[in-house]
N, C-alpha and C positions, 0 to 999 in steps of 0.2 A: 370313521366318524359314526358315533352310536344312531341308529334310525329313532327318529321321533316317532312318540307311540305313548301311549295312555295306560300303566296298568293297572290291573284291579282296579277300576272303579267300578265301586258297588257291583264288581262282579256282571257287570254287563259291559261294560267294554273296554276289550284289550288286544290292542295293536295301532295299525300305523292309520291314518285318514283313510284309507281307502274301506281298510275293516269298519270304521268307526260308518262311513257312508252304507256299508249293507247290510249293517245292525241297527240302521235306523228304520224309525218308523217307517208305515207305508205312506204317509202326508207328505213327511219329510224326502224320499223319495220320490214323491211323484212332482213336490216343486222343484228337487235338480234333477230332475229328468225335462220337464217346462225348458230349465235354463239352458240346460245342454242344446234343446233344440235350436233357442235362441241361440247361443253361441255358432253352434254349426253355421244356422244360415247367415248369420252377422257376417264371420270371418270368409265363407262363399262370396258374397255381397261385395266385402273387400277388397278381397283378390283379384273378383271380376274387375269391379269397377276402376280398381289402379290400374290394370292390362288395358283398358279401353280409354284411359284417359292419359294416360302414357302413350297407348298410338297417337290417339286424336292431335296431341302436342305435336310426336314428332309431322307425322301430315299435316298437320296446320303449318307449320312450318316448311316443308317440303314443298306445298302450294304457294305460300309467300314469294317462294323461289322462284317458281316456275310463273307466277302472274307477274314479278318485276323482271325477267329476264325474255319474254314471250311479248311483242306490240302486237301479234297478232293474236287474238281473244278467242279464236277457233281453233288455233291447236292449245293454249291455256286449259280450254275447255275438255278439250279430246283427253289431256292429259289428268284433267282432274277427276274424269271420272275413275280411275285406279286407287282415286283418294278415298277408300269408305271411309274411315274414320274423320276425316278433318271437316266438324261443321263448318268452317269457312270454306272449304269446297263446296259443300253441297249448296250452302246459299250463293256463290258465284254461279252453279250449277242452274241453279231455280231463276236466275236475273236472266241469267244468259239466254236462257229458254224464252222468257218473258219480253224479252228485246227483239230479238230475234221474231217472232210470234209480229211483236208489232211496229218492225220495217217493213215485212211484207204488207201489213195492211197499207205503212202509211204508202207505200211506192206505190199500192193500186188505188191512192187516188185521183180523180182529176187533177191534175198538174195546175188547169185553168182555176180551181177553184177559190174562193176569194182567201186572202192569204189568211186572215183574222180567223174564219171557221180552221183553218191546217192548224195554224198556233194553238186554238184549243183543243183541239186534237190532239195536238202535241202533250199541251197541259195533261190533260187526261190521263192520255198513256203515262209518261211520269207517275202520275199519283198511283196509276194501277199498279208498275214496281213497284213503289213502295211499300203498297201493300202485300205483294210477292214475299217480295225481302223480310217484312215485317214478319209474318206468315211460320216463313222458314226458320226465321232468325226462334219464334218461340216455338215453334215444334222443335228444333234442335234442342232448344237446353233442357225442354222439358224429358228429352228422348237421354240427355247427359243425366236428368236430375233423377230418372226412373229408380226406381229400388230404395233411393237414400229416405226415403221417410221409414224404411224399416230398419235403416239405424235409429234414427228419431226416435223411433217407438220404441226399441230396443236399450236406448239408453235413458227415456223413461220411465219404464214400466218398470224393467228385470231388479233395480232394487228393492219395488213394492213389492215384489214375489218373493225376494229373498227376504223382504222382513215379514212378509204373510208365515215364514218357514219360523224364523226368528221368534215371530209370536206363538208358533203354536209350539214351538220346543220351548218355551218359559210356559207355557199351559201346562205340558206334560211334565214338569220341571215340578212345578207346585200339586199338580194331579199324584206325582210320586209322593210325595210330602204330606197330601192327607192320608194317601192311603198306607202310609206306615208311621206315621206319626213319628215321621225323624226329619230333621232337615241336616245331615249328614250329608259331607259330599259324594258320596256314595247314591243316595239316593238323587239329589239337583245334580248331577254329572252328565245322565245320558241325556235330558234334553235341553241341558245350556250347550252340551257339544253339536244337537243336533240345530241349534238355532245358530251357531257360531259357524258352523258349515253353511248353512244356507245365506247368511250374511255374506259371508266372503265368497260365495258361487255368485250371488246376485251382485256386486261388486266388482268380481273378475268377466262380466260377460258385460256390464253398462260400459265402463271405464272405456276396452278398445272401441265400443260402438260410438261413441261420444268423441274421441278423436278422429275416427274416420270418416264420421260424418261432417265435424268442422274442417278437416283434411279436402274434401273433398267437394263441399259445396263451396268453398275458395277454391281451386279447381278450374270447377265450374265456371262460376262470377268471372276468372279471369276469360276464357275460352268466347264465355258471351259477349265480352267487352270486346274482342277480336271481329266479332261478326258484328256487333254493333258500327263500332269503327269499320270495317271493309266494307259494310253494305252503304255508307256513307261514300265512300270513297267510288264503290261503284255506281251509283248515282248518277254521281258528278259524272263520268265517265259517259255512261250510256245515254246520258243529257245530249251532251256531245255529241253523239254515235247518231242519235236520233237527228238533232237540228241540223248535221252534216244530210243525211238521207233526205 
């Protein structure tokens, strides 16, 4: 198959994309050199963030297992700590603490005390998990959401860059054209190619950013909905746990 490649135009560029890239300007260089950086770290970003949230699944689910198969909530616990990735670990992690913390207060109180002040005590504590739970529940997704706004930014910027590139190889396009008084494709050739390159570099580095980031802030959404509902669930539980005590 014959390689694609550009010859003789106007005697400034001949060969395949890659030649045409280091015979361009230094403007037009320096925007896909921008892009590339962008690219690199996009596609890093990526890869990280699929590894981390492909664990997080499987341990979220691995603890699902271990919290319906376990009545007892202290080896649950013991076992969840092995869970780093599973936000619904670590928020059972952070309740448990929080329970835990205040049985001991409520068993050191007077037993004689009138029963009305216990019950709001009781109230109390309650709401204080809550806010535990609550707590955990949004440092974790914000700790899941970390990085993705540089897709974000990634997939809206990087085509104003490539059409920053875009416009200034039609600049130098017409800049050919007065200074030789031709508009010969020979002369508009090297910087409609240098603006078509930077087009489609700006183009090829938005597109994966923009799926990765919808990719993965659904992901996300779903993960939170996990801890949203199990912190629910633990509640109710440690309601229990407490009014028993």
């Amino acid at each position: 198959m014959p390689q694609f490649s550009l010859v003789n135009i106007g005697g400034n560029f001949q060969g395949n994309v890659a030649d045409m890239v280091m015979q361009s300007g230094p403007v037009a260089k320096f925007v896909l050199l921008v892009l590339l950086i962008f690219s690199i770290v996009s596609w890093t970003i990526i890869a990280q963030k699929y590894r981390i949230l492909r664990k997080a699944k499987k341990e979220s689910k691995k603890f699902f297992n271990i919290f319906t198969e376990n009545l007892n909530l202290t080896t649950a616990f013991i076992e969840s700590k092995n869970l780093r990735y599973s936000p619904v670990a670590k928020v059972f992690i952070a309740g448990y603490k929080e329970i835990r913390a205040q049985q001991k207060i409520l068993k050191s109180l007077d037993s004689s005390q009138d029963q009305s002040k216990r019950l709001n005590y009781l109230s109390e504590r309650i709401s204080g998990l809550t806010r535990t739970l609550s707590k955990t529940i949004a440092e974790e997704t914000a700790n899941l959401e970390r990085t993705l706004i540089f897709l974000a930014t990634t997939g809206s910027t990087t085509p104003f860059i490539g059409l920053f590139g875009t416009v200034w190889g039609v600049m130098n396009a017409f800049r050919g054209i007065g200074m030789r008084g031709s508009t010969s494709i020979g002369v508009v050739a090297p910087g409609i190619a240098e603006a078509l390159i930077a087009t489609a570099a700006g183009l090829a580095v938005a597109i994966p950013a923009v799926i990765g980031y919808n990719y993965f802030v659904n992901r996300v959404r779903v993960l939170a909905t996990e801890m949203n509902n199990f912190s629910s669930e633990l509640i109710d539980l440690m309601e229990k746990n407490l009014i028993k005590t």
